[in-house]
C-alpha positions as CSV (number, residue, x, y, z in Angstrom):
1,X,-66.4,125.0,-96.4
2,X,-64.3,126.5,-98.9
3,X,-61.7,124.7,-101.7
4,X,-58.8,126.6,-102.9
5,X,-58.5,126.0,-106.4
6,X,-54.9,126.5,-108.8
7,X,-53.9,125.9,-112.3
8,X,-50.2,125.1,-112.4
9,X,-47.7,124.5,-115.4
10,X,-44.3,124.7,-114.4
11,X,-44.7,126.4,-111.4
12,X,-41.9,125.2,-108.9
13,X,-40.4,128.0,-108.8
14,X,-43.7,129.4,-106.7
15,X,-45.9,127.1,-106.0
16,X,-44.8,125.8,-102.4
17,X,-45.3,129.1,-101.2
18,X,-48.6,129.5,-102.3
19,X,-49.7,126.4,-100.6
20,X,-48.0,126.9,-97.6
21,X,-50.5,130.1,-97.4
22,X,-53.6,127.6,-97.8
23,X,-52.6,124.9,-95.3
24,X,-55.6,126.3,-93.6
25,X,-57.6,125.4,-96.0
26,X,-59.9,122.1,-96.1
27,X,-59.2,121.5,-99.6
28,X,-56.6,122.7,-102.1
29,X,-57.5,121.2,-105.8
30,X,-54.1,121.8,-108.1
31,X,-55.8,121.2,-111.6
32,X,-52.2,120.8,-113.9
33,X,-51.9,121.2,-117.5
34,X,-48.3,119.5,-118.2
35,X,-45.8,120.6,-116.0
36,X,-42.7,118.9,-117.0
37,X,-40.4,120.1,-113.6
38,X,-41.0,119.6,-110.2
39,X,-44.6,121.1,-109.8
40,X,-46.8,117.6,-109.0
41,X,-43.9,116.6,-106.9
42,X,-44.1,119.8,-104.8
43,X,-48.2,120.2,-104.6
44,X,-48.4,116.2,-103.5
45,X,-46.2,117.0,-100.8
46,X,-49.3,118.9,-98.7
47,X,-51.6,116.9,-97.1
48,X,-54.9,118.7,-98.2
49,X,-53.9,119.1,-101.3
50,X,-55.3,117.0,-104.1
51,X,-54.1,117.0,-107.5
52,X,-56.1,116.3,-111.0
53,X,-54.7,116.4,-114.5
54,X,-56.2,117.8,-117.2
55,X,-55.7,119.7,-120.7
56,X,-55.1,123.7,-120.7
57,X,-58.5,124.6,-122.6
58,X,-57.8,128.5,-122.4
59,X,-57.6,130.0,-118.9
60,X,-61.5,130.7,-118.4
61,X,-62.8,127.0,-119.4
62,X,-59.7,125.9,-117.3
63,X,-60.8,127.8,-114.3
64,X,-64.2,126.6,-114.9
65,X,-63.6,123.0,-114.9
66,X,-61.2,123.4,-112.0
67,X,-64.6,124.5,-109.7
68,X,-66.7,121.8,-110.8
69,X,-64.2,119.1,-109.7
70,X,-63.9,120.6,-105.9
71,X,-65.2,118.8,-103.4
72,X,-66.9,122.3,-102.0
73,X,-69.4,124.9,-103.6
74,X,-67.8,128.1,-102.3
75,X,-64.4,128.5,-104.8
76,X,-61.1,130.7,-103.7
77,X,-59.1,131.0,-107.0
78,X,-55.5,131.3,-106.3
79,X,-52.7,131.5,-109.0
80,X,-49.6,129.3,-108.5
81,X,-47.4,132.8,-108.2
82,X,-50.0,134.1,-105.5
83,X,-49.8,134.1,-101.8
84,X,-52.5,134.6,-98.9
85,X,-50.9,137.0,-96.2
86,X,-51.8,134.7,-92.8
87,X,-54.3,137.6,-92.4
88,X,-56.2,137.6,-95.5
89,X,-56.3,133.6,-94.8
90,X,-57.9,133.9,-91.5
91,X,-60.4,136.4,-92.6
92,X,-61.5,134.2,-95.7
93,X,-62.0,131.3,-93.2
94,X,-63.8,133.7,-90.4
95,X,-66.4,135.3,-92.9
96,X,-70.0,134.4,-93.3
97,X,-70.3,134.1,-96.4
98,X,-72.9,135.0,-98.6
99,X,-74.2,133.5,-101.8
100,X,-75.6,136.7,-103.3
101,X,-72.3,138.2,-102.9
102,X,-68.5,137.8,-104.3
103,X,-65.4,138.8,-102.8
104,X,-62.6,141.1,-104.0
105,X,-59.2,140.7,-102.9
106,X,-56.2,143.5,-102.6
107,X,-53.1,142.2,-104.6
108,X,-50.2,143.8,-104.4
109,X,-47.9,143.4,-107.1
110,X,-44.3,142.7,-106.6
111,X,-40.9,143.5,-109.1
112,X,-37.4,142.9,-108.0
113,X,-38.7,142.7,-104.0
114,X,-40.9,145.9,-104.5
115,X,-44.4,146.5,-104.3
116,X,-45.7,148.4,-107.1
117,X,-47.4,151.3,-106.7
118,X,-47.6,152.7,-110.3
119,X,-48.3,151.2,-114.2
120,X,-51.9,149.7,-115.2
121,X,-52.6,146.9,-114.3
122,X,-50.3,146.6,-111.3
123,X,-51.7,149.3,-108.9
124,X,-54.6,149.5,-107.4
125,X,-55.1,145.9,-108.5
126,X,-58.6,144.4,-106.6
127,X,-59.9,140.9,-108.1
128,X,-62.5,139.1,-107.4
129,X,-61.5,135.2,-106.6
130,X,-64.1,134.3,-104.1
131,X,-67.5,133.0,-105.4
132,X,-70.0,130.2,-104.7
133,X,-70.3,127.8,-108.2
134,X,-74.2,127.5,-108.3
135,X,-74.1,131.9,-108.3
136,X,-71.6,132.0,-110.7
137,X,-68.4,131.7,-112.4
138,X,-65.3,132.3,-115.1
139,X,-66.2,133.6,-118.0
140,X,-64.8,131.1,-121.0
141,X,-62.2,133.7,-122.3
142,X,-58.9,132.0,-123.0
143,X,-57.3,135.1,-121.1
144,X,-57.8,138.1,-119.1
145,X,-61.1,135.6,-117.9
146,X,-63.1,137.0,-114.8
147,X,-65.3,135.8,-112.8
148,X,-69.1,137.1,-113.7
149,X,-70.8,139.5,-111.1
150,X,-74.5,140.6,-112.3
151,X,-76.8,141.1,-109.5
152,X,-73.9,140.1,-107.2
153,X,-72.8,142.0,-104.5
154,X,-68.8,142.6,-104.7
155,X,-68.2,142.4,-101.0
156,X,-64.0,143.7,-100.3
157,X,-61.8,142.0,-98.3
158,X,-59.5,143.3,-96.0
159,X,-55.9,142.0,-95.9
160,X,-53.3,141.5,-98.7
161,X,-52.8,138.6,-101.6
162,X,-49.3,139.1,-102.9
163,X,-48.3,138.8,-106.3
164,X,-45.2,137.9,-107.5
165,X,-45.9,137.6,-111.3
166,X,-42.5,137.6,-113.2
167,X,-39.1,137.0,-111.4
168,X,-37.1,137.1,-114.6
169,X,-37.1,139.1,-117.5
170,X,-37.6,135.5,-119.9
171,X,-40.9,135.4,-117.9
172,X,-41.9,138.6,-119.1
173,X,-41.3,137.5,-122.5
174,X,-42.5,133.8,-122.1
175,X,-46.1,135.7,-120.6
176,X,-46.0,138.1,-123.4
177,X,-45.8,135.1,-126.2
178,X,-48.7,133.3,-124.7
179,X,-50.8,135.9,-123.6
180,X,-50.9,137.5,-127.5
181,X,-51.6,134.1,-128.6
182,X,-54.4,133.7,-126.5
183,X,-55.4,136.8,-127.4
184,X,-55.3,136.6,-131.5
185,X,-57.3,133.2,-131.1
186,X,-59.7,134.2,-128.9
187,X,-60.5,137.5,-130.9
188,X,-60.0,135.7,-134.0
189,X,-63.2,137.9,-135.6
190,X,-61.9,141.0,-135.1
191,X,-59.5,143.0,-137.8
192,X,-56.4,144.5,-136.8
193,X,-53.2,146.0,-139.0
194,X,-49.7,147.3,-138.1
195,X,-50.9,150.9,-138.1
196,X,-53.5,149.4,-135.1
197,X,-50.9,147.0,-133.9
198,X,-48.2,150.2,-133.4
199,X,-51.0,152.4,-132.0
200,X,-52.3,150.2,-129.4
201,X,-48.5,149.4,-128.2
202,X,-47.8,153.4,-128.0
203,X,-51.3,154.1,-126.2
204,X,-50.7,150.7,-124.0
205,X,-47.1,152.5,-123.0
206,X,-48.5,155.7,-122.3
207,X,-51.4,155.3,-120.2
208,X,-49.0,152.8,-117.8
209,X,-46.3,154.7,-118.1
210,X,-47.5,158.7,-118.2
211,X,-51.4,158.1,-117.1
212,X,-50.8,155.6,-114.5
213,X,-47.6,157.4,-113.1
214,X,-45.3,154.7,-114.4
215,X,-42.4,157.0,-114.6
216,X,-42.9,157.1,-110.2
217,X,-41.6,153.8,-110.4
218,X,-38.0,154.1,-111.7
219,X,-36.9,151.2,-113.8
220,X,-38.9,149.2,-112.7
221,X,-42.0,151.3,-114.1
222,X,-39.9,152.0,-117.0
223,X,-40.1,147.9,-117.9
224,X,-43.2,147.4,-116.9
225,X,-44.8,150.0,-119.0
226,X,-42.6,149.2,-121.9
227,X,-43.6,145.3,-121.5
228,X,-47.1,146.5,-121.3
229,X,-46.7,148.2,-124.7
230,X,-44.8,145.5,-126.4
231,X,-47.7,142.8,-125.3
232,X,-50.4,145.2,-126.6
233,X,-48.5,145.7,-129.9
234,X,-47.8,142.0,-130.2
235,X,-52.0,141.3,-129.4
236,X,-52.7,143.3,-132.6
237,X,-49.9,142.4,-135.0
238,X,-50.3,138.8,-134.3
239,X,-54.3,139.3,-134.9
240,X,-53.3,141.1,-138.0
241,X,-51.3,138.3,-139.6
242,X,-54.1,135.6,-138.3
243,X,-56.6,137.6,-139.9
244,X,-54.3,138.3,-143.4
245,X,-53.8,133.8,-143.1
246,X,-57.3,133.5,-142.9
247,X,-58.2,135.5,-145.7
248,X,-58.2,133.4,-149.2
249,X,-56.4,134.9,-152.1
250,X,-58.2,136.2,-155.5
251,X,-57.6,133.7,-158.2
């Protein structure tokens, strides 16, 4: 048996899409960190879908507590902007699964209605989101968590998870403000400056936009790769100020 865990904050927008795709599913646990529009309303509306509330703790710990709550030990993490093609949810449900193993799944990555084939971090884009809780689990990160795989087997699935990450350029910007926070906190130790803060933003926009063929993608590669150097630039200017707070002032 397998439960289908999701964190969701404002997520109407997306969210009854991605649990249409898991009405297959046995259980669907919605963890909820303070959604203020129509998100609990939505998820309560599915009959194997059981929702919990609880405080956003970073995404990792989130994650993390989200799997200990399911009813089941094998865990399918599932975004709230995520959907199962009805092919990758049948072959989920029709696999023996194996504990010493994890599985990856192929998300494709959607802009303005088109799949992207270009910029890092959109294409190829295989995750692993499939694991049994007593093998393993998220790693604590407040963002860019994964799930741990030593001595696991990464076994690939098949069919497609699409990915419709931002729908509006605000969303870009909103991710980009929370995903440099996360970032400066959770690296907190490290030292950063504008000189590093402008170089990681130019080598951030280069490898997406020359490296990873970016510039195939017409606009939209041209605003992905530029958002990809902006949130890189933001990560290290915002860990540069933290760190400049932080430090105490000769007397």
């Amino acid at each position: 048996m397998i439960s289908a865990t999701i964190l969701t904050k404002n997520s109407e927008e997306t969210l009854a899409a991605t649990l249409e795709s898991l009405r297959s599913f046995p259980e669907v646990l919605v963890v909820d960190t303070g959604s203020a529009d129509r998100t609990l309303e939505i998820a309560k509306g599915f009959a194997n879908v059981r929702v919990l509330l609880k405080p956003f703790q970073g995404f990792g710990k989130t994650h993390n507590i989200a799997s200990s709550l399911a009813a089941n030990d094998w865990i399918l993490s599932i975004d709230s902007d995520e959907v199962l093609s009805f092919e990758l949810a049948a072959e989920i449900l029709g696999k023996n699964l194996d504990r010493s193993s994890v599985y990856s799944l192929d998300r494709h990555n959607y802009f303005q209605g088109k799949h992207i084939k270009y910029c890092a971090g959109w294409y190829p884009d295989r995750i692993v989101r499939l694991y049994h809780r007593k093998t393993t689990r998220f790693t604590d990160d407040a963002v860019h968590e994964k799930i741990l795989t030593p001595n696991l087997k990464i076994v690939p699935l098949a069919h497609r998870l699409i990915h419709t990450p931002y729908r509006t350029i605000d969303q870009f910007i909103h991710k980009m403000q929370l995903y440099s926070t996360l970032f400066a906190e959770q690296n907190r130790e490290k030292k950063s400056s504008l000189t590093k803060a402008i170089a990681h933003g130019l080598a951030a926009f280069f490898k997406s936009y020359i490296l990873k063929r970016g510039f195939l993608g017409g606009k939209e590669g041209l605003i992905i790769s530029l958002y990809n150097g902006h949130t890189a630039y933001y990560k290290y200017l915002k860990l540069a100020l933290q760190s400049k707070m932080q430090t105490p002032n000769p007397e």
